[in-house]
N, C-alpha and C positions, 0 to 999 in steps of 0.2 A: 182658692183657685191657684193653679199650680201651672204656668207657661211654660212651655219646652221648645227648644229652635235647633233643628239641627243643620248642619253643614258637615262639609267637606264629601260631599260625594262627587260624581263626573263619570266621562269614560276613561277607562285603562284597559290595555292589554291583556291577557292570560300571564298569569307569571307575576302581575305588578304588582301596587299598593295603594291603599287608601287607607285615608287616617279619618275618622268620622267625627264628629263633635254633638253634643247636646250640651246648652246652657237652659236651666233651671231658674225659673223665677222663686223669690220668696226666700223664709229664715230657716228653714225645717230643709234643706238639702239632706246635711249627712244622716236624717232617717229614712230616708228614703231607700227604697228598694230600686237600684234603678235595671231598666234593660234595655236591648236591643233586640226590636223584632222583625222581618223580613215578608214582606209579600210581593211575589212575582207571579204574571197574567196569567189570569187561569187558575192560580192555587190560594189556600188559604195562607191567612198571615201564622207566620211559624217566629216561635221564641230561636232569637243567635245565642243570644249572651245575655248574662243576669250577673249584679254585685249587690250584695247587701248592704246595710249600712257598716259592718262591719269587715266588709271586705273580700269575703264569700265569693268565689266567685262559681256558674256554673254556664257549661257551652252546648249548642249543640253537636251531635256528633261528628256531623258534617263539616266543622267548622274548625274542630280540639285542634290543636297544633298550629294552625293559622290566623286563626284570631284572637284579638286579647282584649278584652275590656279592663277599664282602669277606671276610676272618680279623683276627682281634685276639689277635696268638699270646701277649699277657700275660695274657689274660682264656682263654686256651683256647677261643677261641669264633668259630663262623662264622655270616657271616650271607646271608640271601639278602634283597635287597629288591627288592619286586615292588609293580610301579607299571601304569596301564592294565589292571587282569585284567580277563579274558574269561570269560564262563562254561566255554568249554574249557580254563580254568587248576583248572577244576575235578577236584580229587583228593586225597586223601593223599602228604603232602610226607616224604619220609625222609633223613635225615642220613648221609652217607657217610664214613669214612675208612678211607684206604690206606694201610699201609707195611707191607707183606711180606704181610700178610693184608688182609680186610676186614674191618671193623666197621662193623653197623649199627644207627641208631636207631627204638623205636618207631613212629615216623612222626608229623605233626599232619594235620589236616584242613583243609584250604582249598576255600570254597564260596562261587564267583563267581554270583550268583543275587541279581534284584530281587525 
């Protein structure tokens, strides 16, 4: 069983930044597949960002040039940093990992709005 907690989401502006976090329980991090996926009201949960364990990274479209996902497999921890958000960055952000199964987290709340 695999725990995931994310943090750092909140409100910000059009234009600003959030830096997102997920900590990983357990010894088998850097196999993991990890990602970040997004659902806001109304819509289905949509794939952000994906790292492999090797370092692979893949984004959505909507997202290439603004967001970046990273892993720190000593720290068990991935990150998503999102820069330029739009108010349609606007949604609940959820933690992913793969390796045989899926695990997910909680979700935090990111709300792009002046």
């Amino acid at each position: 069983q695999v725990q995931l907690v994310e943090s750092g989401g909140g409100l910000v502006q059009p234009g600003g930044s959030l830096r997102l976090s997920c900590a990983a329980s357990g010894r088998l991090f850097s196999l993991y597949t990890m990602g970040w996926y997004r659902q806001a009201p109304g819509k289905e949960r949509e794939l952000v960002a994906s790292i492999t364990s090797y370092g692979s990274t893949d984004y959505a479209d909507s997202v290439k040039a603004r967001f970046t996902i990273s892993r720190d497999n000593a720290k068990n921890t991935v990150y998503l940093q999102m820069n330029s958000l739009k108010p349609e960055d606007t949604a609940v952000y959820h933690c992913n990992a793969h390796f045989r199964f899926d695990y997910w987290g909680q979700g935090t709340q990111v709300t792009v709005s002046s």
